[in-house]
C-alpha atoms as one frame of an Amber mdcrd trajectory, in Angstrom:
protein
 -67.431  20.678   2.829 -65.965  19.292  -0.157 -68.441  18.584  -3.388 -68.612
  15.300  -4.511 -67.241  14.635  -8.316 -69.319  14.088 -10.836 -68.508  12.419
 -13.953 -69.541  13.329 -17.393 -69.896  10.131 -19.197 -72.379   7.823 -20.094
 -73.017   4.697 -22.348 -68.962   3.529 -23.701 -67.412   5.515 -21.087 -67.971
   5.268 -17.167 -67.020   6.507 -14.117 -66.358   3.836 -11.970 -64.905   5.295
  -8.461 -62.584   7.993  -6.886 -61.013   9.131  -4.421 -58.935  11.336  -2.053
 -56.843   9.937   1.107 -53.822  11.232   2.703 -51.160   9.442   0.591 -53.015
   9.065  -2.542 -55.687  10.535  -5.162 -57.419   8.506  -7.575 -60.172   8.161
 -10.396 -61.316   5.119 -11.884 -63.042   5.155 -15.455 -64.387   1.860 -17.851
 -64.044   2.084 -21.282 -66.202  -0.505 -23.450 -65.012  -2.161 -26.665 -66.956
  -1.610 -29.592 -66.520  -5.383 -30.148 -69.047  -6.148 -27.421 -66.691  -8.600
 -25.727 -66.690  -7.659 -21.775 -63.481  -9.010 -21.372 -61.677  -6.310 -24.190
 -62.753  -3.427 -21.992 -60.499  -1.315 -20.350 -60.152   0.016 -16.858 -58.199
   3.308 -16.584 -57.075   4.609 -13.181 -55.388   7.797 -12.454 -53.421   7.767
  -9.165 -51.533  10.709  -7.796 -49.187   9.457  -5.301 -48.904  12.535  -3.017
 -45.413  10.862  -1.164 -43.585  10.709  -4.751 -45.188  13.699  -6.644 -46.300
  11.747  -9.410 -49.233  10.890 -11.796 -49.342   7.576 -12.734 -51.612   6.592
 -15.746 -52.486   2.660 -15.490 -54.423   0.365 -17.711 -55.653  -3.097 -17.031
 -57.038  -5.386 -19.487 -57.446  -8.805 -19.545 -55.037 -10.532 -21.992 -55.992
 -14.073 -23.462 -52.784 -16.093 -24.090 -53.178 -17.740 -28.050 -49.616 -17.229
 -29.318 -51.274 -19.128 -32.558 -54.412 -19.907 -33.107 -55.570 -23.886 -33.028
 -56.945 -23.251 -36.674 -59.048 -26.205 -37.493 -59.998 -26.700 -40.995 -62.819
 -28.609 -42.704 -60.653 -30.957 -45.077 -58.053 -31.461 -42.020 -57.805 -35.428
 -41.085 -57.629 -36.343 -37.493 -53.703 -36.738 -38.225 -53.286 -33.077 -38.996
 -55.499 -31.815 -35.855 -53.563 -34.011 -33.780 -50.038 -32.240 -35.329 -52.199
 -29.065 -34.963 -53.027 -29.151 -31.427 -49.351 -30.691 -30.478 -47.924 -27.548
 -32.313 -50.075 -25.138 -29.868 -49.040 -26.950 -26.945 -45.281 -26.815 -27.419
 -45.713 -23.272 -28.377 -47.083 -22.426 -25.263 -44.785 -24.291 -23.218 -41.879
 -22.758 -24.942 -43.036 -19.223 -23.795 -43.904 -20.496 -20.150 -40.594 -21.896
 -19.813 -39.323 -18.607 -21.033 -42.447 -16.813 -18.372 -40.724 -19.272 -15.896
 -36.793 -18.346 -16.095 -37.235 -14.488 -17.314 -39.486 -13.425 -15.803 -41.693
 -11.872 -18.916 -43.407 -12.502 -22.247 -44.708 -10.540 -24.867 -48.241 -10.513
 -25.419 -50.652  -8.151 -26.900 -54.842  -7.434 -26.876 -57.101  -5.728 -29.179
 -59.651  -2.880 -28.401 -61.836  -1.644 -30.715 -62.987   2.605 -30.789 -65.567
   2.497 -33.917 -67.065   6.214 -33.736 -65.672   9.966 -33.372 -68.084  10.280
 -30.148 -66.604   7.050 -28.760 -62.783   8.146 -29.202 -63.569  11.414 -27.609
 -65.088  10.711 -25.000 -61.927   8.291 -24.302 -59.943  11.052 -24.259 -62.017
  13.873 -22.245 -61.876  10.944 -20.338 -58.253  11.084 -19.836 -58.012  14.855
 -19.522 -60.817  14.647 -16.705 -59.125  12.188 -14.751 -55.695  14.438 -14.984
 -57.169  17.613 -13.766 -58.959  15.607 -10.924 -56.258  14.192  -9.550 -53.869
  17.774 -10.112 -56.032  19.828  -9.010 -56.425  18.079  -5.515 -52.893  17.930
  -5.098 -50.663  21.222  -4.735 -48.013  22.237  -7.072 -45.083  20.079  -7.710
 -41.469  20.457  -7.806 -39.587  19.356 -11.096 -35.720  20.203 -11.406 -35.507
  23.134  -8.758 -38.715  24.964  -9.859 -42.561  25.153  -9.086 -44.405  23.774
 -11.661 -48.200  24.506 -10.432 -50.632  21.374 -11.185 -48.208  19.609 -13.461
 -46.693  16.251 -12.127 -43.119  14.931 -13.120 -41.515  11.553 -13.253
C-alpha cells in the first residue's frame, strides 16, 4: 500500500491536492501574497505527463485588466473626469480589438514575498513538488540516454 503525501507547509504556503493516475502525476500548492489581497495569490501545479515524459511547471493567477489607471484627482472638474474616463475606455478597446484579431495581449500582475521564511518556503515548495512528481514516474529518456528522475522538454 502506497503512503499518502504529506506536505510540509503551513501558514503562506499550502498544499492544496495531489495526485497519481495512469496518464498523469500531479501536486497542487497555494502561495499567499504578502499584500493580503486573495486574488494576488498563486496556485502552482506540477504535472508529470507520463504519455510525453515531461514536467510541466504551471502558474495561475488572476490578472485584473487596468492598462492605466482612471486616476481621479481632487482639483479635476467634471470636464477632465469625463476626458479621463473616455481615455480608459478607448484604451481598453484598443487592446480588445487587438485581444480580438491576434489573438493575445500583454498584461502583467504583482505578488508580493516580504520575509526570508516566506521566499523559502516558496521554493522548498517548488523542489517538493519536483521530486513528487519524479520520483513516481520512472526514468526518462532525453537524446538517446537514461536520465534517471530528470524530465526533458
Amino acid at each position: 500500500m502506497e503512503t499518502e503525501f504529506k506536505s510540509k507547509f503551513g501558514t503562506k504556503v499550502a498544499h492544496v491536492d495531489t495526485w497519481d493516475t495512469p496518464s498523469d502525476t500531479s501536486v497542487w500548492y497555494n502561495i499567499m501574497c504578502d499584500c493580503t489581497d486573495d486574488s494576488h495569490d498563486i496556485s502552482v501545479e506540477f504535472e508529470y505527463d507520463k504519455d510525453a515524459n515531461m514536467l510541466f511547471l504551471n502558474f495561475y493567477k488572476q490578472i485584473n485588466y487596468s492598462k492605466e489607471f482612471n486616476y481621479v484627482f481632487e482639483n479635476d472638474t467634471l470636464i477632465d473626469s469625463i476626458k479621463n474616463k473616455i481615455g480608459v475606455i478607448w484604451r481598453r478597446l484598443k487592446d480588445a480589438t487587438k485581444l480580438l484579431f491576434t489573438g493575445y495581449i500583454e498584461m502583467s500582475g504583482d505578488f508580493v514575498l516580504k520575509d526570508k521564511q516566506h521566499i523559502q518556503d516558496f521554493i522548498d515548495a517548488m523542489v517538493e513538488g519536483r521530486d513528487f512528481c519524479l520520483e513516481k514516474n520512472p526514468p526518462v529518456l532525453i537524446n538517446d540516454e537514461l536520465v534517471d528522475g530528470e524530465a526533458g522538454c
